[in-house]
MIDO-396935 format. One record per atom (N, C-alpha, C, O): chain; atom name; x, y, z. Coordinates in Angstrom, 1 decimal, decimal comma. Each point is the difference from the previous one (the first is absolute). Last residue first. Layout:
residues N
{r A; CA; {X; Y; Z}}
...
***
This chain:
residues 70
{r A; N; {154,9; -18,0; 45,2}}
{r A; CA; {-0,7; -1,3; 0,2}}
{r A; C; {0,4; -0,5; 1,1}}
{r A; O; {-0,5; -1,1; 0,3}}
{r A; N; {1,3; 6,2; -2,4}}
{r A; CA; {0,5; -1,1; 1,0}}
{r A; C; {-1,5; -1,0; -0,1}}
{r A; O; {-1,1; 0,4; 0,0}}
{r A; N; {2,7; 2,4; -4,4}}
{r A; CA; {-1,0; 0,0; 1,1}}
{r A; C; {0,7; -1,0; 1,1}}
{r A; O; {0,8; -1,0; -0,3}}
{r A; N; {2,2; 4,0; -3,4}}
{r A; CA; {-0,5; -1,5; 0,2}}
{r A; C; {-1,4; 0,4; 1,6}}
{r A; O; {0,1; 0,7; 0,9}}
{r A; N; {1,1; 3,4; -4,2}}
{r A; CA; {0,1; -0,5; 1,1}}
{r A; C; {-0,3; -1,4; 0,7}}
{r A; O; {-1,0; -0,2; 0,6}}
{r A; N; {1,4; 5,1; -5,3}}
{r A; CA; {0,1; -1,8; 0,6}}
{r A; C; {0,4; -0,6; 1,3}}
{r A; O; {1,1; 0,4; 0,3}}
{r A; N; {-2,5; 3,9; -4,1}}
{r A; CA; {1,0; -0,6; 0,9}}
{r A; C; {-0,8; -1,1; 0,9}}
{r A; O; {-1,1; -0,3; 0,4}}
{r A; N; {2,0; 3,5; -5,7}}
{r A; CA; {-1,1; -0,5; 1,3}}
{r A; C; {0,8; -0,4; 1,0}}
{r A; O; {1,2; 0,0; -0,1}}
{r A; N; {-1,0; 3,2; -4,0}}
{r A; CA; {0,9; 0,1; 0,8}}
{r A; C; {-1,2; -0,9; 0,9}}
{r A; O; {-1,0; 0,5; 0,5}}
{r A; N; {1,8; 1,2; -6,0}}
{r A; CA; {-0,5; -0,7; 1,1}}
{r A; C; {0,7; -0,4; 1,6}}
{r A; O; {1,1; -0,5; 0,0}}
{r A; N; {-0,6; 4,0; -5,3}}
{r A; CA; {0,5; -1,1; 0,9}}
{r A; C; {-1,0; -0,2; 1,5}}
{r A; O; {-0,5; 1,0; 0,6}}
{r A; N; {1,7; 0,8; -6,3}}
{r A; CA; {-0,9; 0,0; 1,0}}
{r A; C; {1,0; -1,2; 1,0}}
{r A; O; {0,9; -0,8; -0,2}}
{r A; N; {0,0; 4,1; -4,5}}
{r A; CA; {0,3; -0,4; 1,3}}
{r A; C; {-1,0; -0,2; 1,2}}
{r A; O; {-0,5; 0,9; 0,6}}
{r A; N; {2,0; 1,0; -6,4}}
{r A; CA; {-0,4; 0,0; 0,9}}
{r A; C; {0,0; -1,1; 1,0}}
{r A; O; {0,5; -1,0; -0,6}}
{r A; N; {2,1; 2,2; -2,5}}
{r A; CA; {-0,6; 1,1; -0,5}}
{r A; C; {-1,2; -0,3; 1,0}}
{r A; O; {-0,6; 1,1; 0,0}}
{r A; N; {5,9; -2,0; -0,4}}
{r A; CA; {-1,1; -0,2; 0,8}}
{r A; C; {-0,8; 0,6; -0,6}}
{r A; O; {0,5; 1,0; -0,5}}
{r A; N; {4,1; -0,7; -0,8}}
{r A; CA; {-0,9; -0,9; -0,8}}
{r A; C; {-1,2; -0,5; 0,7}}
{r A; O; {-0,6; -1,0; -0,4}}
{r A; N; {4,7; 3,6; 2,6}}
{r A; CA; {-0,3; 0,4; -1,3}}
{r A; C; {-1,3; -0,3; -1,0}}
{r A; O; {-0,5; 0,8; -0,9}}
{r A; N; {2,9; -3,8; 4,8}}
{r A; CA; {-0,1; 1,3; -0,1}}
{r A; C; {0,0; 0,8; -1,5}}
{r A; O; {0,7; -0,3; -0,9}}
{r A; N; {-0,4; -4,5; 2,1}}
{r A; CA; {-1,1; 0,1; -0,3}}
{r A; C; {-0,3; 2,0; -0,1}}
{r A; O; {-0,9; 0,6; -0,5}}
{r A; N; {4,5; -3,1; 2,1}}
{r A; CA; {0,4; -0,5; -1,7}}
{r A; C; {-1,4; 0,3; -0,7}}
{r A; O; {-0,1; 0,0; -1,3}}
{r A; N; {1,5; 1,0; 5,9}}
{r A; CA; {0,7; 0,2; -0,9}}
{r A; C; {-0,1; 0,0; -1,0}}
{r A; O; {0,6; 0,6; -0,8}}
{r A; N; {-2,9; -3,2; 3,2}}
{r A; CA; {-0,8; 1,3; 0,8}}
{r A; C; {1,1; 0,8; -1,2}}
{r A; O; {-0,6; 0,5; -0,9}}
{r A; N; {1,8; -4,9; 1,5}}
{r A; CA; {-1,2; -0,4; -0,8}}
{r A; C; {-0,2; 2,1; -0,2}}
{r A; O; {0,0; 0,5; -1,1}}
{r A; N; {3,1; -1,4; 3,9}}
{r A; CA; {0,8; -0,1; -1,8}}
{r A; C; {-1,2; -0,3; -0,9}}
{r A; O; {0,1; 0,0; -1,2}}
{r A; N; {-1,2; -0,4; 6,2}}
{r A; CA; {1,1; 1,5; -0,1}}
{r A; C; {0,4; -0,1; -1,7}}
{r A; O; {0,4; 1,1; -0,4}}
{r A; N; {-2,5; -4,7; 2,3}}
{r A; CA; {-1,0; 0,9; 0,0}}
{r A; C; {0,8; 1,3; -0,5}}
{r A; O; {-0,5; 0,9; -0,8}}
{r A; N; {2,5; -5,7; -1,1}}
{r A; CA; {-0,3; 0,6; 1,3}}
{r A; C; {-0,9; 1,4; -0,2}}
{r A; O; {-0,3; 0,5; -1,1}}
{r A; N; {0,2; -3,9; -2,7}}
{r A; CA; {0,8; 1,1; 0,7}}
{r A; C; {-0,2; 0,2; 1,3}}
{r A; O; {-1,2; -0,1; 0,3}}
{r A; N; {0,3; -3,9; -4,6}}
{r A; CA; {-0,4; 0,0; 2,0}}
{r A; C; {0,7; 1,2; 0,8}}
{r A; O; {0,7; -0,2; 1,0}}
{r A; N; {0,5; 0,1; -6,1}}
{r A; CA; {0,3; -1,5; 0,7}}
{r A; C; {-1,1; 0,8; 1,2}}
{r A; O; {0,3; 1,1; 0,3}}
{r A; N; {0,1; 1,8; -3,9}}
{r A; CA; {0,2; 0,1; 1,2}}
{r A; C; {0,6; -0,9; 0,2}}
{r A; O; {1,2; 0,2; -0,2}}
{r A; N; {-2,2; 0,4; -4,2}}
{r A; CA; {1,4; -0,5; 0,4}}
{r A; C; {0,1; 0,4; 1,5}}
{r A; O; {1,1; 0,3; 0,4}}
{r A; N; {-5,1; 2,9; -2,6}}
{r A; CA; {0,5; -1,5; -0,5}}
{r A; C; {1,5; 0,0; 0,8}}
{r A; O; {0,6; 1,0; 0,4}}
{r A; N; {-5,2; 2,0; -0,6}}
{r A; CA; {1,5; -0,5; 0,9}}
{r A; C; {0,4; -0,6; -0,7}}
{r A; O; {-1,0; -0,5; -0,5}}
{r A; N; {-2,5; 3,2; -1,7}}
{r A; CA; {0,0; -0,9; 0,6}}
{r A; C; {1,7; -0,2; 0,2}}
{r A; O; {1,0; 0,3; -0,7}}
{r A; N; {-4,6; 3,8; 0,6}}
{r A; CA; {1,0; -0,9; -1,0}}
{r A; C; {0,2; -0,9; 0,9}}
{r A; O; {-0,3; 0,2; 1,1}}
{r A; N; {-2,6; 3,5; 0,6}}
{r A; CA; {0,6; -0,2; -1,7}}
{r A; C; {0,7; -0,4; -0,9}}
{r A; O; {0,4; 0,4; -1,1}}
{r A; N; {-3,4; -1,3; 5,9}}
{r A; CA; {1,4; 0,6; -0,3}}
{r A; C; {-0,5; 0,0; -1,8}}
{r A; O; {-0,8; -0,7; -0,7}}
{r A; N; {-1,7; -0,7; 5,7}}
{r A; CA; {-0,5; 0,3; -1,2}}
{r A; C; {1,9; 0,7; -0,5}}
{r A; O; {0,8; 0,5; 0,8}}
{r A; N; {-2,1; -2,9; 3,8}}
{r A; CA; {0,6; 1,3; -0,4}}
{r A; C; {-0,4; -0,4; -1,3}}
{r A; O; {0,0; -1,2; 0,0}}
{r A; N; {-1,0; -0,2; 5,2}}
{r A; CA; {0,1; -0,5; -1,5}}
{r A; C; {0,0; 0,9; -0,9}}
{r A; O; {-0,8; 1,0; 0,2}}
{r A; N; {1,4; -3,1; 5,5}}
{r A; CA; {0,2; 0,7; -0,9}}
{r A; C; {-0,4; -0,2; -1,8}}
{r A; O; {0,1; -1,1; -0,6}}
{r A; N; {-1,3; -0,2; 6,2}}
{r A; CA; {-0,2; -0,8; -1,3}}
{r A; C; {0,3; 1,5; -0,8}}
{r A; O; {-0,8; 1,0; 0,1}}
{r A; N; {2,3; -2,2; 5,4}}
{r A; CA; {0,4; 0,9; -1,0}}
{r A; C; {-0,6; -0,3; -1,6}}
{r A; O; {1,0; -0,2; -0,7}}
{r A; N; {-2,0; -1,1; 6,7}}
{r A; CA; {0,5; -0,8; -1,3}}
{r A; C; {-0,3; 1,0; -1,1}}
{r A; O; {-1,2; 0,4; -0,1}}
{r A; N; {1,6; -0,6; 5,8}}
{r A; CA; {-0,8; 0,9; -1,2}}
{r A; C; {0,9; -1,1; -1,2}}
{r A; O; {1,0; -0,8; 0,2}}
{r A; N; {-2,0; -1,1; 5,1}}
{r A; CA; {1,0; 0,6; -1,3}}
{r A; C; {-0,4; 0,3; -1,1}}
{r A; O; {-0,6; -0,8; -0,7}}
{r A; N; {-0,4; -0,4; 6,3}}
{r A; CA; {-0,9; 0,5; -1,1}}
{r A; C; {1,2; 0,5; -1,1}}
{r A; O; {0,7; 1,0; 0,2}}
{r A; N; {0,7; -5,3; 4,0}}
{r A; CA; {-0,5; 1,8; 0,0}}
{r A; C; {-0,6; -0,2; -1,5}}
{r A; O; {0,0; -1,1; -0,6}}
{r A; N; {3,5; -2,2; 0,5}}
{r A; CA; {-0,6; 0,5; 1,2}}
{r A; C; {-1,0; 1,1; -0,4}}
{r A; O; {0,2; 0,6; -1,0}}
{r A; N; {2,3; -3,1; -2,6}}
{r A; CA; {0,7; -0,6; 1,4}}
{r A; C; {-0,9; 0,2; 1,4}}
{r A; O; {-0,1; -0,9; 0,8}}
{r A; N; {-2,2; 1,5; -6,0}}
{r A; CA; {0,8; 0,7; 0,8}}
{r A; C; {0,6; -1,1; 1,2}}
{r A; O; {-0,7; -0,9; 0,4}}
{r A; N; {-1,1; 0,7; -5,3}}
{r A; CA; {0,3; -1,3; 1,2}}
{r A; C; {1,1; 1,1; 0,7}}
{r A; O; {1,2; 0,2; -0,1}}
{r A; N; {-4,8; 0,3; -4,7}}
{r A; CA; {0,9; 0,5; 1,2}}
{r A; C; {0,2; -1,2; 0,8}}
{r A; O; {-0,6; -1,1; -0,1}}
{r A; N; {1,4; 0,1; -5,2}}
{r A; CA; {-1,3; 0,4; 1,3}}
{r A; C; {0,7; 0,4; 1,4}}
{r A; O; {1,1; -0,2; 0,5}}
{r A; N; {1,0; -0,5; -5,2}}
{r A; CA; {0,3; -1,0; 1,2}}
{r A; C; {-0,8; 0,1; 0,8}}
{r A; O; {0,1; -0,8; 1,0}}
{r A; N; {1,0; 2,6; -6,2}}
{r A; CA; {-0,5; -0,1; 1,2}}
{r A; C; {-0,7; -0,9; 0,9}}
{r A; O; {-0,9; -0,8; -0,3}}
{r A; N; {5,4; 2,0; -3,6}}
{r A; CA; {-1,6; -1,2; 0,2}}
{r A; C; {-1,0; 0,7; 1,3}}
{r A; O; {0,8; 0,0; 1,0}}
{r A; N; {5,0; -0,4; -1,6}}
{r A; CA; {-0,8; 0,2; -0,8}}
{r A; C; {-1,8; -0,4; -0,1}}
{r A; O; {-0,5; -1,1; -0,2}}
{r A; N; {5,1; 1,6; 3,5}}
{r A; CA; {-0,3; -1,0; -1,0}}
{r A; C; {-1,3; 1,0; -0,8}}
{r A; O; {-0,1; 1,2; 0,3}}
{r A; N; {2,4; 0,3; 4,1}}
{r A; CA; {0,9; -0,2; -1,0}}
{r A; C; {-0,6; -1,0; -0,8}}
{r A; O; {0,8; -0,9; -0,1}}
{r A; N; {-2,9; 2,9; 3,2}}
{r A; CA; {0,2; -1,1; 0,3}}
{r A; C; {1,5; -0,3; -1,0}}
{r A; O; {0,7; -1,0; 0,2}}
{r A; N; {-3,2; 4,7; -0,6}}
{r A; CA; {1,1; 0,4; 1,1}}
{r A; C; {0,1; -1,4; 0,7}}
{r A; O; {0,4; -0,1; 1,1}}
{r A; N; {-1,1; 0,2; -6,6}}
{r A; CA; {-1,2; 0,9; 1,6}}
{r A; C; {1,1; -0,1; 0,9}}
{r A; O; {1,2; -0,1; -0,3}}
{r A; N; {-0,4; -0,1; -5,2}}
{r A; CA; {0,4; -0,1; 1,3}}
{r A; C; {-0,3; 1,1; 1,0}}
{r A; O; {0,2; 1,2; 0,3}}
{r A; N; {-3,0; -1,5; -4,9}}
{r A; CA; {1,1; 0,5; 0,2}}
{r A; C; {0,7; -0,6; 1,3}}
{r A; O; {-1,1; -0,1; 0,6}}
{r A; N; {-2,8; -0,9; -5,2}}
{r A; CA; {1,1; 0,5; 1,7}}
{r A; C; {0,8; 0,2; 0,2}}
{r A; O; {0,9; -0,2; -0,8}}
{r A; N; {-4,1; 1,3; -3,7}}
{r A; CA; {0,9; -0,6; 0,6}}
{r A; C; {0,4; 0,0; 1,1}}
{r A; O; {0,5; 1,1; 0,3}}
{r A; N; {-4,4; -0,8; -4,5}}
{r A; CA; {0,5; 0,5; 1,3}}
{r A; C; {1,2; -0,8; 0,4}}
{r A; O; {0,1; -1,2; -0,4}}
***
């Protein structure tokens, strides 16, 4: 498997840490027919491009997150 750059711009996951309020969080994972090579860390838009054609199947998770007040 390989990542890709999150909307932190780095690589990896970071756990939720919403600023405020309840925030949905996106777990995507896609099965393909070949393998990427020479991405480097793509952004979401050139990962999603490069993956068109070659999905054969797709799951995704959607939870959400709310620091508790202490």
């Amino acid at each position: 498997s390989v990542e890709g750059t999150t909307s932190w711009r780095r690589t990896g996951y970071g756990g939720p840490c919403p600023p405020i309020g309840r925030h949905r969080y996106f777990h995507k994972i896609y099965a393909l027919d070949t393998i990427l090579d020479n991405l480097h860390n793509p952004p979401k838009q050139r990962l999603e491009q490069e993956m068109k054609g070659h999905i054969l199947a797709h799951a995704e998770v959607v939870g959400t997150y709310q620091k508790s007040h202490h």
